[in-house]
C-alpha positions as CSV (number, residue, x, y, z in Angstrom):
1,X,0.0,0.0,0.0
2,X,3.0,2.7,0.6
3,X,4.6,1.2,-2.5
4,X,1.6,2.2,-4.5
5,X,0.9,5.4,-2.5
6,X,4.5,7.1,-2.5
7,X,4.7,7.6,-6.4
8,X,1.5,9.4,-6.5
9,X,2.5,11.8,-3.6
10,X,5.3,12.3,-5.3
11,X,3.8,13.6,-8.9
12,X,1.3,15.4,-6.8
13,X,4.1,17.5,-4.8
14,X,6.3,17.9,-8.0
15,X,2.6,19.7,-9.3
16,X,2.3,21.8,-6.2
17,X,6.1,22.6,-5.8
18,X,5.8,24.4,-9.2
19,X,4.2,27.6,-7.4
20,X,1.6,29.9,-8.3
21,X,1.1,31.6,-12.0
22,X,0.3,35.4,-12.8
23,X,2.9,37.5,-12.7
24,X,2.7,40.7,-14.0
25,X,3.5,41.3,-17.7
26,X,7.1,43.8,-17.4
27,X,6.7,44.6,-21.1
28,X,3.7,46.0,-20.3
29,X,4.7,47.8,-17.2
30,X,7.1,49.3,-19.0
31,X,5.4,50.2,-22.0
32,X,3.1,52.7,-19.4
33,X,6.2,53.8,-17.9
34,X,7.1,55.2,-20.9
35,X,3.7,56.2,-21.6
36,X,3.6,58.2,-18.5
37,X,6.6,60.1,-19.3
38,X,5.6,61.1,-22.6
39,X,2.2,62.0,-20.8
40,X,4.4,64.7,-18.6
41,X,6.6,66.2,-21.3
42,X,3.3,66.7,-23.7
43,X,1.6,68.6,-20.4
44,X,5.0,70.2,-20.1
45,X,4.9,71.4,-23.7
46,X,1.1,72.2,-23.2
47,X,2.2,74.4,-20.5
48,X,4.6,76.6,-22.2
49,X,2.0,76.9,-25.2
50,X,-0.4,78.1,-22.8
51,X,2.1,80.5,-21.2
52,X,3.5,81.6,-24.7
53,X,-0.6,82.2,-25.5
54,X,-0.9,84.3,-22.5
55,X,2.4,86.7,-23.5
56,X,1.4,86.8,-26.7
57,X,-2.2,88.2,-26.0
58,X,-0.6,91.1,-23.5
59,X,1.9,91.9,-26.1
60,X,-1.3,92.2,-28.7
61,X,0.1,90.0,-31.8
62,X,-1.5,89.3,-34.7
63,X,-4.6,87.1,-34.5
64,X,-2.4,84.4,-37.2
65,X,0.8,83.7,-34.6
66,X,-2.6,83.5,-31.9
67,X,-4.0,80.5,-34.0
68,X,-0.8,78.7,-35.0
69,X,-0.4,78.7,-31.1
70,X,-3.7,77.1,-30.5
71,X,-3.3,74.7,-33.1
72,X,-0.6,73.6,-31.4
73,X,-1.9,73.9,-28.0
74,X,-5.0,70.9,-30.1
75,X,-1.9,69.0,-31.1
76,X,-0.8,68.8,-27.6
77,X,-4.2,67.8,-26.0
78,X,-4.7,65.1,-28.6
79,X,-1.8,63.7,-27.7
80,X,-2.6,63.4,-24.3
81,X,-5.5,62.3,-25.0
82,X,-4.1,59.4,-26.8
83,X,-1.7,58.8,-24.0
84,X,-4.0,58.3,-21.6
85,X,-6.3,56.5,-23.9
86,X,-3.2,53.7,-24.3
87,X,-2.8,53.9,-20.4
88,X,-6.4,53.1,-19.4
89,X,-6.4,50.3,-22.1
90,X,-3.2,49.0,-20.6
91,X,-4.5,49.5,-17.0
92,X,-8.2,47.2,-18.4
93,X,-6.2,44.4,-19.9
94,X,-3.9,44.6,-16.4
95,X,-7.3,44.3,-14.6
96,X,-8.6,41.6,-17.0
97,X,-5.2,39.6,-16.1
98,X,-5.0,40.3,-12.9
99,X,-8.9,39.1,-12.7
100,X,-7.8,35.4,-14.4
101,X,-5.1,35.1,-12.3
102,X,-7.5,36.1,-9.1
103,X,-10.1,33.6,-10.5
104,X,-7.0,30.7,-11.1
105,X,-5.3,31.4,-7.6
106,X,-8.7,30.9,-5.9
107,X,-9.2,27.2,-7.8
108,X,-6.0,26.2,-6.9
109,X,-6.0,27.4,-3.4
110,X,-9.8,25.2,-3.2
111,X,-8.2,22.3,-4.4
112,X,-5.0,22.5,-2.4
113,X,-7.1,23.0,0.8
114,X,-9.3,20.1,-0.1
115,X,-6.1,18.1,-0.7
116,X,-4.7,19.6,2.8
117,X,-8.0,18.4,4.8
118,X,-8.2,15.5,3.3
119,X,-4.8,14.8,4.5
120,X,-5.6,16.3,8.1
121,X,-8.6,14.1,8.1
122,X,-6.1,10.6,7.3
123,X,-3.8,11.4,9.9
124,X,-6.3,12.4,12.3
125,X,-8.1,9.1,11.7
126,X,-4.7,7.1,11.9
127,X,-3.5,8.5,15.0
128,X,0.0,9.6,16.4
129,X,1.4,6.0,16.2
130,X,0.7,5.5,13.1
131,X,4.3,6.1,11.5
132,X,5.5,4.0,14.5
133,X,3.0,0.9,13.6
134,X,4.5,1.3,9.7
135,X,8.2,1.3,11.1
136,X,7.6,-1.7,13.3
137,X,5.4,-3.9,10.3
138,X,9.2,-4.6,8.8
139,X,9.7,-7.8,8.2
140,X,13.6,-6.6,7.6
141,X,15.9,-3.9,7.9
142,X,16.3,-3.5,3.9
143,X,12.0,-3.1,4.2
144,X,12.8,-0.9,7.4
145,X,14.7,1.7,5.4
146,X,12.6,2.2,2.4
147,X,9.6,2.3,4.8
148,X,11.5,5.1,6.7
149,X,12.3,7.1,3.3
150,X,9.0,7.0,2.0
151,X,7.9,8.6,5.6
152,X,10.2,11.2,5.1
153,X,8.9,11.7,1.4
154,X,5.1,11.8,3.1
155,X,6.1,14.5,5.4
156,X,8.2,16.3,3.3
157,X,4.8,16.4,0.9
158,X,2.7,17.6,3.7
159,X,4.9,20.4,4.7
160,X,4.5,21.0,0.7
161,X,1.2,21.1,0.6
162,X,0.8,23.7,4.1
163,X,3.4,26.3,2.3
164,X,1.5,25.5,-1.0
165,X,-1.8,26.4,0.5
166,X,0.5,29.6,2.5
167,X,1.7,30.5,-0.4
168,X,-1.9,30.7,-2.4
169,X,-3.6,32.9,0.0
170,X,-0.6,35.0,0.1
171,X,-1.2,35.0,-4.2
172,X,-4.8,35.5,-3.2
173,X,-4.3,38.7,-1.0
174,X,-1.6,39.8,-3.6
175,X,-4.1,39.7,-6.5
176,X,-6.6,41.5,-4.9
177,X,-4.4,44.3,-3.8
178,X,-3.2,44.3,-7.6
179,X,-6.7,44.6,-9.0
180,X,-8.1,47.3,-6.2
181,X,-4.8,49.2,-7.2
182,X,-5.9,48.7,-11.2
183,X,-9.0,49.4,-10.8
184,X,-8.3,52.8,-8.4
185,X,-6.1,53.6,-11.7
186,X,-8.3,53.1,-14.2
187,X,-11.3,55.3,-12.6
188,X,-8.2,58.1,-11.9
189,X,-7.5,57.9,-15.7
190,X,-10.9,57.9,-16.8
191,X,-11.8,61.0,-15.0
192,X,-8.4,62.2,-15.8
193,X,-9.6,61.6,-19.6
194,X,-12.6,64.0,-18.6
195,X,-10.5,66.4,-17.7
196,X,-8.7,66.2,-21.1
197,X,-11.7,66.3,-22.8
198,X,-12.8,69.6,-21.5
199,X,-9.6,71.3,-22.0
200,X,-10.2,70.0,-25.2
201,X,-13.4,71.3,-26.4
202,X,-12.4,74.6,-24.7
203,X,-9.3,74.8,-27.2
204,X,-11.3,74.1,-29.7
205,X,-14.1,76.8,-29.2
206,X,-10.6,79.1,-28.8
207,X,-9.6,78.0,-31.8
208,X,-12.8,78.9,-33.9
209,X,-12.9,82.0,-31.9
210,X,-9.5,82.7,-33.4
211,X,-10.2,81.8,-36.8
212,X,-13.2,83.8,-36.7
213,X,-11.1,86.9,-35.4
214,X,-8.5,85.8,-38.0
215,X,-11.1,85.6,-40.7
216,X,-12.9,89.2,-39.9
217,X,-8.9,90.9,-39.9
218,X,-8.5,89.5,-43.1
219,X,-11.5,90.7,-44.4
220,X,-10.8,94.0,-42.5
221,X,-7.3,94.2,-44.4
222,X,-8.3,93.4,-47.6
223,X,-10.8,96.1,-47.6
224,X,-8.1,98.2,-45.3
225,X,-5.5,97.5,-48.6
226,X,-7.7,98.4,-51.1
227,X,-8.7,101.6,-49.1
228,X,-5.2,102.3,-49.1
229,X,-4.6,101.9,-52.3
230,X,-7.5,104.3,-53.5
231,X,-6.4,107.1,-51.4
232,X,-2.6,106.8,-52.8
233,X,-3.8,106.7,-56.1
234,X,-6.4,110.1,-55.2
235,X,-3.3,111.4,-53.5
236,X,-0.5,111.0,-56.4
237,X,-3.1,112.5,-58.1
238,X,-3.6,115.8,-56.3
239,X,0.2,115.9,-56.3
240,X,0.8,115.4,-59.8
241,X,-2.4,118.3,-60.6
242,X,-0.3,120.5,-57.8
243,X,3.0,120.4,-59.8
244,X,1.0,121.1,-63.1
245,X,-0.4,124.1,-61.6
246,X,3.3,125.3,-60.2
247,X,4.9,124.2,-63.6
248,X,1.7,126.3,-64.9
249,X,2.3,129.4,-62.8
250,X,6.4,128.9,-63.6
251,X,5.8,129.3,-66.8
252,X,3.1,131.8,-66.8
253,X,5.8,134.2,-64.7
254,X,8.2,133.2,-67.4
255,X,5.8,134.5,-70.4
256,X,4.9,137.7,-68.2
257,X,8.4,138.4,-67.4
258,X,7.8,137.7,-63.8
259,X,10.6,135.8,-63.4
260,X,11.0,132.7,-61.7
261,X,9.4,131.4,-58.6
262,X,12.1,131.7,-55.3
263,X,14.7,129.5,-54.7
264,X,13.2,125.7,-53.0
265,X,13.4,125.9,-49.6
266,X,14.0,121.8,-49.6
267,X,16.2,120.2,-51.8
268,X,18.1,116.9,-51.7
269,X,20.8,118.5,-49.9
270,X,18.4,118.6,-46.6
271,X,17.9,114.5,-46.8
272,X,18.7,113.4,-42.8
273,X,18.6,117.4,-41.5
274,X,15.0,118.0,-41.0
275,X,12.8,118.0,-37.5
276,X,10.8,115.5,-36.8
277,X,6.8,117.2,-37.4
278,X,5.8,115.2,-34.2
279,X,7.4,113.7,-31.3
280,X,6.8,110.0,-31.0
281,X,6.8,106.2,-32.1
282,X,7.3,105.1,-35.7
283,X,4.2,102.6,-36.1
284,X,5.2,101.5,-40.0
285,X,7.9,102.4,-42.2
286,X,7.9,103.6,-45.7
287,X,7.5,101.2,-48.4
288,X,6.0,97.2,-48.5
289,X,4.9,95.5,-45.2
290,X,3.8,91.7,-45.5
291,X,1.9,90.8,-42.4
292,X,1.7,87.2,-41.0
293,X,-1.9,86.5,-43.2
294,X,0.4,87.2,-46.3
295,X,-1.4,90.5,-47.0
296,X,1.1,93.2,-48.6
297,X,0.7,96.7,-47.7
298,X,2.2,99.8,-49.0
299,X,3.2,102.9,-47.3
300,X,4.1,105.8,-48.8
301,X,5.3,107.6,-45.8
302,X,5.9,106.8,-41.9
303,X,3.8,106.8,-39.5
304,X,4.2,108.5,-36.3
305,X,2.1,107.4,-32.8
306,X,1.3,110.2,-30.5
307,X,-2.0,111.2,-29.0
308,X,-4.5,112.6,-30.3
309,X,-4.4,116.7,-30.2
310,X,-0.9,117.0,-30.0
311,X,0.3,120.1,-32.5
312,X,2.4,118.7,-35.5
313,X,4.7,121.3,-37.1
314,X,6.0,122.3,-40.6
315,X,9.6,120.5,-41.4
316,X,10.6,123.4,-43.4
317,X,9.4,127.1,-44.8
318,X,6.7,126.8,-47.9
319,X,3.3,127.4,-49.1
320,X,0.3,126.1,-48.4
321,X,-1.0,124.6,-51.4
322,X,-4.0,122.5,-49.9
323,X,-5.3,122.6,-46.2
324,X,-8.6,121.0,-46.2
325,X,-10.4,117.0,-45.9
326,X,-8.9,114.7,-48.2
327,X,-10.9,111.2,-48.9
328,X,-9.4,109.0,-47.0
329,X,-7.1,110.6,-45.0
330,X,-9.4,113.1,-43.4
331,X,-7.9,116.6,-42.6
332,X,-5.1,116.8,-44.6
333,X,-2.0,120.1,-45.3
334,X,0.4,119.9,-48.4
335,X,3.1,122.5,-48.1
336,X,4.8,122.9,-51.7
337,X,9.2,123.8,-50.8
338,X,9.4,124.7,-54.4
339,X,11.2,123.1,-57.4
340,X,8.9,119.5,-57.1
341,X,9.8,119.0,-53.6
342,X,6.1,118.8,-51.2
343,X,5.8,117.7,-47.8
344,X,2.3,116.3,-46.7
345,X,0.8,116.2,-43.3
346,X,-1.8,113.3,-42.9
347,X,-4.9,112.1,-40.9
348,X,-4.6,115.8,-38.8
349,X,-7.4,116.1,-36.1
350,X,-7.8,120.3,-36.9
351,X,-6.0,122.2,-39.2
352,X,-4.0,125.6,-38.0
353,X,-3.2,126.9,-41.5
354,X,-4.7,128.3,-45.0
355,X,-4.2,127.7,-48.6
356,X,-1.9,130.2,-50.0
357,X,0.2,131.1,-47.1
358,X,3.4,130.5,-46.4
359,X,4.6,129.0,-43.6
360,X,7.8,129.1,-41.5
361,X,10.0,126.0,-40.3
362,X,8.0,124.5,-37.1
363,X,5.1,127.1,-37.2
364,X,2.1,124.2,-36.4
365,X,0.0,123.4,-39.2
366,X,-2.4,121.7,-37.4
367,X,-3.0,118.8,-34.7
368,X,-2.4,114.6,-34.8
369,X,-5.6,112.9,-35.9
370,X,-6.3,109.4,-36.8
371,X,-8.2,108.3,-33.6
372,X,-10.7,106.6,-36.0
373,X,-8.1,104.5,-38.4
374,X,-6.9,100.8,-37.0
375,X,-3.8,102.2,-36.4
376,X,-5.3,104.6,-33.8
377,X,-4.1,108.2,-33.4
378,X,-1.0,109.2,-35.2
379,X,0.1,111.4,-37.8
380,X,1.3,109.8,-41.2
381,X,4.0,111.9,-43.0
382,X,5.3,111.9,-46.2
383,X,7.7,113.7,-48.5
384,X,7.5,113.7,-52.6
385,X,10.3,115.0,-54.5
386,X,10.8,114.9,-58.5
387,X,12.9,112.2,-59.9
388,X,15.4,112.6,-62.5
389,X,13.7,115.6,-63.4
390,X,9.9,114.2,-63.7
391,X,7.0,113.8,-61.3
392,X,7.3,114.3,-57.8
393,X,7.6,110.5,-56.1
394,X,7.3,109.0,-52.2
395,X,10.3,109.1,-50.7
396,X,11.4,107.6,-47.5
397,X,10.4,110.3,-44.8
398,X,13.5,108.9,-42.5
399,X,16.1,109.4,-45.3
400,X,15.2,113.1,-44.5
401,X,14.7,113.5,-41.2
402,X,17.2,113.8,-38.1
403,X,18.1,110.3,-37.3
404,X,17.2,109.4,-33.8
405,X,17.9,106.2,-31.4
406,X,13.8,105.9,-31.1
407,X,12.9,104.6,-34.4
408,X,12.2,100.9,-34.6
């Protein structure tokens, strides 16, 4: 009966010596590790998109850099949305795993106590002496030894099978820890994913906020550009009809033996020496500005910021061959300096001289205007002068006036 016994104790132990299963998966571990630190550096870069949105409103850029920022800012939350997404689907499939091995650990620790009572139960019913009646029952000493080894190889399974059944729970109490701590993790990312969610949809009404901004300055510059190019063209005009009339006069005074109009009191010569008709700062330069929509503007003088009233002078001695409105740039003074050369005082608020006087070097011709144009109050200023001997053209106002540290 031991004979027969023994080997099937001892494929039984070998069974329950080989330990629980369910480990968890380190590939996966690892794979949310990484997850989780790509998850930080996209908040991280969230962050500073946010912060760069915030210092680019106060410094009051255009409404295009303000949208490439908040596409970026979508970019970002997607991707943490996607992050998170692969975390809680990692986290489910931990918690499905960590369920099977829950459910397996719970079989084998049902079978293994059944085993272990069953065992209780046999020795219970033999009684203490039993191992002594087994010993004694030798009919030799040969017989005496092996029935001493395979008592050894009964206890050694029973001690087996009590650490197997230890060992189980402790599984058993493991796995639930592992799946209270899954679970906990999934419902933080889930109403992490919420979270996400929101800031999501909020981006993305600021982004159709922007685009709608960015679509009404467009619209606003297009019309703004061909505004701008109406009035040049009205005021190229009035120029050129000006310097008929003087060329007119010249030579009516020629005919009547009048002689010749008075020297110019502005000639090349006086490029970089003239003062400045207004204190304050240049908002746009002479010539072509491309803003960040791709729009291309022309200027055909500078113009200068400072508040509306403040009295804007004449840069050098001439007549006064228009003070009046102008369509387009509102109250408007063209002093002619003789020989082609004009200088033209732009989007005034109230004029302080008349046609057909003369006036003196920084005697006020009127005050800065321009509190109704998108560029807010300022005075645009521009000098013509003839060209190779033709009709007077825009010249760069800064190539004639005193250079100072404040232009931009």
């Amino acid at each position: 009966m031991v004979r027969r016994l023994v080997p099937a104790l001892l494929g039984l132990a070998l069974i329950l010596m080989a330990g629980p299963v369910g480990a968890q998966d380190p590939t996966l571990q690892r794979q949310i590790l990484e997850s989780q630190r790509r998850l930080e550096a996209i908040r991280e870069e969230r962050a500073r998109l946010q912060a760069e949105m915030e210092q680019i409103r106060s410094q009051v850029r255009s409404t295009s850099t303000e949208l490439r920022n908040i596409e970026q800012q979508l970019s970002a939350s997607r991707a943490v949305l996607a992050e998170i997404d692969f975390q809680a689907e990692a986290t489910a499939n931990q918690v499905q795993e960590t369920t099977g091995e829950l459910l397996r650990t719970r079989e084998e620790l049902r079978e293994s106590q059944a085993i272990l009572h069953r065992r209780v139960r046999d020795i219970y019913k033999r009684g203490p002496l039993d191992a002594l009646r087994v010993l004694l029952g030798a009919d030799s000493f040969a017989n005496l030894l092996t029935r001493y080894r395979y008592l050894q190889i009964i206890a050694a399974y029973d001690r087996t099978l009590v650490d197997r059944v230890a060992g189980l729970e402790e599984a058993l109490d493991l796995h639930n820890q592992q799946l209270e701590q899954s679970l906990a993790e999934l419902g933080r990312l889930r109403q992490t994913k919420l979270g996400e969610v929101a800031e999501l949809r909020s981006v993305e009404r600021g982004r159709q906020d922007a685009l709608t901004r960015f679509q009404d300055r467009e619209r606003q510059t297009q019309s703004r550009l061909g505004q701008l190019e109406a009035d040049e063209r009205r005021m190229t005009d009035l120029i050129d009809d000006l310097e008929r009339r003087r060329l007119e006069e010249e030579r009516r005074r020629a005919l009547a033996g009048m002689g010749r109009e008075g020297p110019s009191t502005l000639s090349g010569a006086d490029a970089g020496s003239l003062d400045w008709p207004v204190d304050g700062e240049v908002l746009y330069r002479f010539g072509l500005e491309r803003r960040p929509n791709g729009i291309v503007l022309r200027w055909n003088g500078i113009g200068i910021r400072a508040p509306a009233g403040t009295p804007v002078r004449a840069v050098r001695r001439g007549e006064v061959v228009m003070a009046g409105p102008f369509e387009g740039y509102g109250p408007t003074v063209v002093l002619s300096h003789g020989g082609g050369f004009y200088s033209l005082y732009l989007y005034l608020e109230e004029i302080g001289v008349v046609a057909g006087r003369t006036v003196e070097s920084g005697q006020v011709v009127g005050t800065v205007g321009g509190s109704q144009t998108p560029e807010g109050p300022h005075l645009e200023f521009q000098i013509r002068a003839p060209v190779a001997g033709g009709a007077p053209q825009a010249m760069d106002p800064l190539q004639w006036l005193k250079p100072r540290s404040r232009t931009p």
